[in-house]
N, C-alpha and C positions, 0 to 999 in steps of 0.2 A: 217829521218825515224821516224814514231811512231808505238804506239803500243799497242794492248788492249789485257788482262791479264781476262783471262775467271774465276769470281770466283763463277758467285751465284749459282751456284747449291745447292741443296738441303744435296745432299750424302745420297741419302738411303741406298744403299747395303751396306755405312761402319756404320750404327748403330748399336752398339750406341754410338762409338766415335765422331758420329755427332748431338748429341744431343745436344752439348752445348756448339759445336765449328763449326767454319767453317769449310768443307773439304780443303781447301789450307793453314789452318793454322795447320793442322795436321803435327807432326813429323816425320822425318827418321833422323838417323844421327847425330841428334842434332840440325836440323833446319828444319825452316816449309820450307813445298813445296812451296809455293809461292818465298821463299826468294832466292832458285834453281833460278826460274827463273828472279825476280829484279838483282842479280848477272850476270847473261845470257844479261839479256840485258844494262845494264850498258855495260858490256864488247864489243855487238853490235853496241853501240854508239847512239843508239835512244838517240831521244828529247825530246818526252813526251812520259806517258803512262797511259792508261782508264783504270781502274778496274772498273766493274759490280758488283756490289751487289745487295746481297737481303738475304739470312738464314746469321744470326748473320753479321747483316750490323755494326753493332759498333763496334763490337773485329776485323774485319778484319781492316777501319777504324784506328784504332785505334794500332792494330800491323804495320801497313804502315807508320804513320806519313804524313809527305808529301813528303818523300821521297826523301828530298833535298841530303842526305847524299850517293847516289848511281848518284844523278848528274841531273837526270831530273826530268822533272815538272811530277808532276801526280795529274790525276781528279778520281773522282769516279763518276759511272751511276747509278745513284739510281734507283730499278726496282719495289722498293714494295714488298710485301710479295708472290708473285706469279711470281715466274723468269720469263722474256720472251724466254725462249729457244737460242740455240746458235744465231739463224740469228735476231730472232727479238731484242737480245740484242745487238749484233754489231748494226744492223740498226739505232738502237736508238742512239749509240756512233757515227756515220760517221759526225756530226758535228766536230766533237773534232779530228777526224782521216784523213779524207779528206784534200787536192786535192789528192795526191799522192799514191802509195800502201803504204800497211799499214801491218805490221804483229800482226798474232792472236797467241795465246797461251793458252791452256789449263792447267790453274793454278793446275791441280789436277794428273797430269804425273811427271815423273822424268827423264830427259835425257840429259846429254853431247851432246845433236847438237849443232853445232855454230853455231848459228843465225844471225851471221854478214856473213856468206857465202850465205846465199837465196838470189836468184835473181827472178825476173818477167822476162817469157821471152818474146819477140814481139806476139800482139796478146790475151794474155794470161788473163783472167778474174782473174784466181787464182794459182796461185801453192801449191802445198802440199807435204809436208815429207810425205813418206808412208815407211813401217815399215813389215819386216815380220809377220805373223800372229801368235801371242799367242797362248796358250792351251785355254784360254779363248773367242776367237774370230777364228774358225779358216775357216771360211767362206770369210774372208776379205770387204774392201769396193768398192775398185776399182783397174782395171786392166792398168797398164802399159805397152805403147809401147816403141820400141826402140828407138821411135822419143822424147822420154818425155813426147809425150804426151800422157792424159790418155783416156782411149777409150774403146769400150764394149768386148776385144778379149784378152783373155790371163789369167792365172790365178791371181788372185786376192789378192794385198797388204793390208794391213790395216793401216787406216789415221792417223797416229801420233796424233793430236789436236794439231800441230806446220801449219802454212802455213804464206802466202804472199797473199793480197787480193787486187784487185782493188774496188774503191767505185760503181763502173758500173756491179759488179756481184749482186747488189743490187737494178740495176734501174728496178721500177715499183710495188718495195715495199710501203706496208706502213706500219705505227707505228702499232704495236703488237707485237704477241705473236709465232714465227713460226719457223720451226725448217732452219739449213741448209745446209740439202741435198736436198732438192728438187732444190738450185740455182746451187749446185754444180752441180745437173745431168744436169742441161738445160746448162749449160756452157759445160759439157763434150760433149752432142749432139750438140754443136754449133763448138765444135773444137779447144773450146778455154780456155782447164782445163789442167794443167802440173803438174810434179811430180817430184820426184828424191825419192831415193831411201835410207835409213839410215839402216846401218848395227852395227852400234855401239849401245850403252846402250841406254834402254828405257822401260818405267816401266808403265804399267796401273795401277797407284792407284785406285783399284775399290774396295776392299774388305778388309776388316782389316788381313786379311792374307798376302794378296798381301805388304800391307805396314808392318806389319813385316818381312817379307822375306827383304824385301828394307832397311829396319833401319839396320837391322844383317849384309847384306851386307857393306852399307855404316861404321858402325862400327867398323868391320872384317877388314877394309882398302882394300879389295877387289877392291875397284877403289872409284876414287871422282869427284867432279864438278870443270872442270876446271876454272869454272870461279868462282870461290869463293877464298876471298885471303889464300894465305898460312895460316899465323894463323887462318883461322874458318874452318878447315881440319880437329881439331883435334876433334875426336866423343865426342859427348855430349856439345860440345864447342858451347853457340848460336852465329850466324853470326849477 
């Protein structure tokens, strides 16, 4: 399995703590968000993993190394000073992620999913963790059937930034710059978009409020990432 680690965004809504840092290397806990998820997936078993850059392409870079110490290979996608948005940065990585599914991850969330439980099911272009709906989002994205799958009847989840992607929810792309919900709705209309559903911890880093609420928590010992080893549990301790 592999795996691409969503980080270029910009982070507007959190500045100005994204002035002169990347949004995934921002802190909770005593570690950056990103390092949440390199833990998560080490403990998944992947083999390699793409991070996407682009705002403060050198300090992420550069807080990564290569990675070798969590066990797989990792590349970076350089995108330039102008992100391509979620789809057109995947598309640009499906070299490095391809033949196989491949999972995505939104370097800028916090969540206890195991990620070595997603499956693709027959069929299936994409599947996606969906999440109840926030005070901040409480419109959601998409609706879940009893079948898994997901489809236009029912009230409305909201998409983790965790899923499982074939390289074929992608055919007919080209290189650029485009967002991706427009593949995800043509794969829902097609009958071929899945779900499950996560009731356990999960956290929209979107606002610098949002991430100290998360740091205090993680702190307070109110719960932790299970995949981080025992010793980088303890608050303020970098992993």
């Amino acid at each position: 399995m592999k795996a691409m680690l969503l980080a270029a965004g910009r982070g507007e809504r959190m500045r100005p703590l994204t002035d002169d840092t990347a949004k995934p290397l921002l802190a909770a806990g005593g570690h950056a968000l990103i390092d949440y998820h390199l833990h998560a997936l080490q403990r998944a078993g992947v083999e390699s993993v793409v991070v996407n850059l682009s705002w403060q392409a050198a300090r992420v870079r550069a807080h990564l190394g290569d990675a070798t110490r969590f066990g797989f290979g990792l590349r970076f996608s350089e995108e330039g000073p102008v992100p391509l948005e979620t789809g057109g940065g995947i598309h640009r990585a499906l070299p490095w992620l391809a033949p196989g599914p491949f999972l995505v991850v939104n370097a800028d969330v916090w969540t206890d999913f195991p990620l070595e439980s997603l499956a693709l099911p027959a069929g299936s272009l994409a599947h996606l963790v969906l999440v109840p709906n926030p005070e901040h989002h409480p419109g959601g994205d998409f609706a879940l059937g009893g079948s898994g799958r997901i489809g236009d009847d029912g009230p409305k989840l909201t998409y983790s930034g965790l899923g499982l992607f074939e390289p074929g929810l992608f055919e007919g792309c080209r290189p650029g710059r485009f967002p991706l919900k427009p593949l995800l709705d043509r794969a829902r209309e097609a009958g071929r978009l899945s779900g499950e559903v996560w009731a356990g911890r999960w956290f929209d880093v979107g606002t610098p409020a949002r991430l100290e609420a998360l740091d205090r928590a993680l702190r307070a010992g109110d719960f932790f990432h299970p995949s981080l080893p025992a010793t980088a549990r303890e608050p303020g301790r970098a992993g």
